[in-house]
Phi, psi and omega in degrees: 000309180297336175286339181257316162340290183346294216286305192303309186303346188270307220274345150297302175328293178315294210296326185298301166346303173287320169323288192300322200308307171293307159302349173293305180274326171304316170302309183289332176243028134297306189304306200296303198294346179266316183301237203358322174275350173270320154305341197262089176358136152249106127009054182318067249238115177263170144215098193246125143233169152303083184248152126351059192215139180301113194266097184306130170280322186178183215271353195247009156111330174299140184224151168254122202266353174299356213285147181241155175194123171290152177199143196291142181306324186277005146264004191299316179293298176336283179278012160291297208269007174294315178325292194310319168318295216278346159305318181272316169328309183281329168297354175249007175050058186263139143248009191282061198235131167271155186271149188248171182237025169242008170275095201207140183319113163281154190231120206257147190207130175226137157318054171039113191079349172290180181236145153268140180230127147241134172275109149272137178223118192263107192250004173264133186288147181047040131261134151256136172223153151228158165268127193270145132258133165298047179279186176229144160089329158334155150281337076214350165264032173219013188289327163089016180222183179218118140228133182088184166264010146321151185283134182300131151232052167250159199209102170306160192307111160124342210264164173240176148209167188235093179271147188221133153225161165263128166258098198301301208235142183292132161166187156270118182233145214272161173218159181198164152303168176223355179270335177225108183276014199273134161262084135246183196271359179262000173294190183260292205315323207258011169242025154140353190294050205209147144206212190225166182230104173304088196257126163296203183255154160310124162096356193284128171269128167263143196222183173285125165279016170255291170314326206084334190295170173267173173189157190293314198296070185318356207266317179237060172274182160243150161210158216202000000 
């Protein structure tokens, strides 16, 4: 009897086997194929401007009301109407001012062989400003400054420009205004115009470490 039995139990045992075997390998080249595709160099399309915002410093009412900020185009309402907020607080001489977590230095993330293209838009009034990035390998019309008898990639109130840089190397690399290089209090830089650019490792995916998702914002990821 354990003998006619034997045969149904092996030849289940095999297919399941020959199954997993197959989902196993239909998984590794699923893997191999989002990694090779995660490899293939991108174009990166940042949409950054310059605006004007009051920057609350810490819990105790300091504040810079002079403050400048780069800020990705899909917070621009958010932080249009926190400015307006934290503008009526100082017209009532409030020190009660909260702070937002998305006024904060932006942070721009490319792969190693990727490229960035950023649509800059400049929204601070009587300022030319630009984006400098400290990269390698650029051109001197993406450069985001006027120096010299080089041709100008500064951009007036109001005005767009279209910067591409390439990312040769793995690092942290600084972004500034390139129109006012002054650290006195009438410059840009020292009251907030700067943030960075995150060149990864080849193939790394980044994601919201709260979501999981993938997501545009660099400052705060998982990467992988």
């Amino acid at each position: 009897m354990l003998s006619l039995l034997l045969p149904s139990v092996s030849s289940y045992e095999n297919n399941g086997s020959r199954s997993t075997g197959r989902d196993s390998r239909r998984n590794g080249n699923r893997g191999k194929s989002d990694m090779r595709q995660r490899l293939v160099p991108q174009t990166r399309l940042y949409e950054v401007s310059a605006i004007p915002m009051p920057i609350v410093l810490n819990s105790w009412g300091d504040f810079d009301v002079n403050g400048v900020m780069f800020a990705l185009k899909e917070n621009l309402e958010h932080l249009s109407n926190y400015r307006d907020n934290i503008l009526g607080l100082l017209s009532q001489n409030s020190t009660a001012l909260p702070m937002d977590p998305l006024v904060k230095p932006l942070v721009l993330r490319c792969n190693q062989g990727d490229k960035i293209h950023v649509k800059f838009t400049n929204n601070i009034q009587g300022r030319e400003v630009g984006m400098h990035p400290y990269l390698y390998g650029y051109d001197i019309q993406n450069d985001g400054t006027s120096v010299g008898v080089n041709p100008t990639s500064l951009i007036n109130s109001g005005q767009e420009k279209e910067y591409t840089w390439p990312c040769l190397r793995e690092g942290t690399y600084l972004i500034s205004d390139g129109g006012s290089y002054d650290g006195s209090p009438t410059g840009t830089v020292v009251h907030g115009l700067f943030g960075a650019i995150i060149v990864e490792p080849r193939g790394s995916l980044w994601t919201d470490p709260t979501t999981g998702k993938p997501t545009v914002d660099g400052r705060s990821t998982l990467s992988s």
